[in-house]
C-alpha positions in Angstrom: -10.6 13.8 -19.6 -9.1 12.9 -16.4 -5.5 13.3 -15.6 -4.4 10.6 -13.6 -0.7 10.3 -12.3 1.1 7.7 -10.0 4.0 9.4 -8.0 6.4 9.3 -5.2 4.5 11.3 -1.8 5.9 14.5 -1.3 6.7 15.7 2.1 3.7 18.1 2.2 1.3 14.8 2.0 2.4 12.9 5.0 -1.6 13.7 6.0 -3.1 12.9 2.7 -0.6 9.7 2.8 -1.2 8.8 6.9 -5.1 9.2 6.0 -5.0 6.6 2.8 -3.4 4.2 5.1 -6.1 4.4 7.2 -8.5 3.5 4.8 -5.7 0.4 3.6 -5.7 -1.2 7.8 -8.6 0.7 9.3 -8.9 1.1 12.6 -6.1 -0.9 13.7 -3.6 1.6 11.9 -5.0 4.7 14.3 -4.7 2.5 17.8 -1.2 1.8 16.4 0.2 5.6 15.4 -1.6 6.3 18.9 1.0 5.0 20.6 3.2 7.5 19.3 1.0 10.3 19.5 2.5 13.4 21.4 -0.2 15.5 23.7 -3.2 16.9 22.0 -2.0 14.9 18.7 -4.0 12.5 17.3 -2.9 8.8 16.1 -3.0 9.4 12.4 -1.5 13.5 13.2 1.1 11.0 14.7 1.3 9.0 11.7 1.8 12.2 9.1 4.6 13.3 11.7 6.5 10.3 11.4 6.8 9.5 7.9 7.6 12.8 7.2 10.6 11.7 9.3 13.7 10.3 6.9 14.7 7.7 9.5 10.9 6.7 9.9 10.5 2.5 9.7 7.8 3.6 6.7 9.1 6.9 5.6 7.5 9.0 2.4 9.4 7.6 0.2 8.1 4.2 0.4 5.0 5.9 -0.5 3.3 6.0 -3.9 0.1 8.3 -4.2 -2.4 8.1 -7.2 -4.3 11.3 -8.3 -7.2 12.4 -10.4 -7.0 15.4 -11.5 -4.5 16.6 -8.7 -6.7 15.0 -5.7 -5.4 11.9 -3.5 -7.2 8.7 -5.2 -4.9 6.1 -3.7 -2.0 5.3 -2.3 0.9 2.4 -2.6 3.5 1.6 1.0 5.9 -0.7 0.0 9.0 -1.9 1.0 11.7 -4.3 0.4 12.2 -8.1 2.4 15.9 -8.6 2.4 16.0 -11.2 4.4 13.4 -13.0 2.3 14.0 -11.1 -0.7 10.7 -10.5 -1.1 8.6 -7.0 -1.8 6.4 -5.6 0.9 3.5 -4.5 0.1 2.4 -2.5 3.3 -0.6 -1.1 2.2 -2.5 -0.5 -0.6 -5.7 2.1 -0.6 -8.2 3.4 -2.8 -11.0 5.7 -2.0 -13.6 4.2 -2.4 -15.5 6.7 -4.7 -12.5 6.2 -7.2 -12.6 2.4 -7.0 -13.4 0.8 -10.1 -11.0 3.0 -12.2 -7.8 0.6 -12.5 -6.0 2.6 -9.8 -5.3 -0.6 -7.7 -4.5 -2.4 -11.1 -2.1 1.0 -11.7 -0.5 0.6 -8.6 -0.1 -3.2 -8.4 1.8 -3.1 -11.4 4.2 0.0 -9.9 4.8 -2.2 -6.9 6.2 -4.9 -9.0 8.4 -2.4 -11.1 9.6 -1.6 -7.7 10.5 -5.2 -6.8 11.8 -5.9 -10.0 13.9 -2.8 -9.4 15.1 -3.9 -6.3 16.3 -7.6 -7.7 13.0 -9.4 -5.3 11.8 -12.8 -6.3 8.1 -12.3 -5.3 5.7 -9.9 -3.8 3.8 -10.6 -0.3 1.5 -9.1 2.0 -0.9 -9.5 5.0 -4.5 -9.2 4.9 -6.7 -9.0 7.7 -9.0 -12.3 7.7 -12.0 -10.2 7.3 -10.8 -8.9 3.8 -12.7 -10.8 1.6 -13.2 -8.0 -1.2 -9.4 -7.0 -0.6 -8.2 -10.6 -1.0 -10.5 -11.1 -4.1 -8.6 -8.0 -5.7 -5.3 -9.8 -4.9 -6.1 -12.9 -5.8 -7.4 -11.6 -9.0 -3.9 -9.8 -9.5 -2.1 -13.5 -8.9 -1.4 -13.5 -5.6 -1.9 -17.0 -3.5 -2.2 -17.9 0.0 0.6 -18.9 1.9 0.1 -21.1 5.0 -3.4 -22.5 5.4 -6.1 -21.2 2.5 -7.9 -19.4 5.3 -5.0 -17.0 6.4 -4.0 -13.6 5.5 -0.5 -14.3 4.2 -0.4 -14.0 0.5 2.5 -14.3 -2.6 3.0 -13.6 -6.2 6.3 -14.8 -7.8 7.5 -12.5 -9.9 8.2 -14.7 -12.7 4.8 -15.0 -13.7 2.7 -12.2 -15.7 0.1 -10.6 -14.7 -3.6 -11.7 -15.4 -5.1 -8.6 -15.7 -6.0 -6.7 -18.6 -4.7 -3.0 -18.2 
């Protein structure tokens, strides 16, 4: 049987956690951390540093990992809106040899127990407009464009259910 547990990152898994964002924004996330890369550090080093930082703008405890059996599956960065009170979802990643297992399902629902939490009226997040298997996962959990059809802004109120079977 595998054990499978969704919990707050621990300071000793800024890596595993700067690694599974990664895989959530690709590329773009390394040029980004780069920028705050010391000498001989690279951008997701950089990125591992930070967030282990309490006064980081994403810090470890907006992060959520997943595990089977003890080894980082996927991770959840979320935050809230205030000013739109509105949840955050920052990133959401899942190896891909672990997709397929409810994981994202797992940690979509976690993300709106969060929200709920914090008193927000919808979740919202940005997808590249190259994500077409990402949005299709969204879309699937209830989330809808916002803007033109075409663009990566997407919502879920958080007054409806959600439409996936667990």
């Amino acid at each position: 049987m595998i054990d499978i547990e969704i919990r707050r990152a621990r300071r000793n898994e800024a890596c595993e956690a700067a690694e599974l964002v990664r895989v959530a924004l690709g590329e773009g996330a390394e040029r980004l951390w780069a920028q705050d890369a010391a000498a001989n550090e690279s951008g997701l080093q950089a990125a591992a540093r930070t967030m282990a930082r309490a006064d980081a703008p994403l810090p470890l405890s907006a992060v959520h990992l997943a595990t089977l059996d003890a080894m980082p599956a996927g991770l959840l960065l979320s935050r809230p809106e205030a000013a739109s009170r509105g949840w955050r979802i920052v990133a959401l990643a899942v190896y891909p040899e672990y997709r397929g297992m409810g994981l994202g399902r797992r940690l979509m629902r976690l993300s709106e127990t969060l929200a709920r939490a914090h008193e927000a009226t919808r979740l919202e997040l940005k997808l590249p407009t190259d994500a077409a298997a990402a949005r299709g996962f969204f879309e699937a959990q209830g989330f809808r464009a916002i803007g033109t059809p075409s663009g990566g802004r997407l919502s879920k109120p958080l007054g409806e259910s959600w439409a996936v079977a667990a």
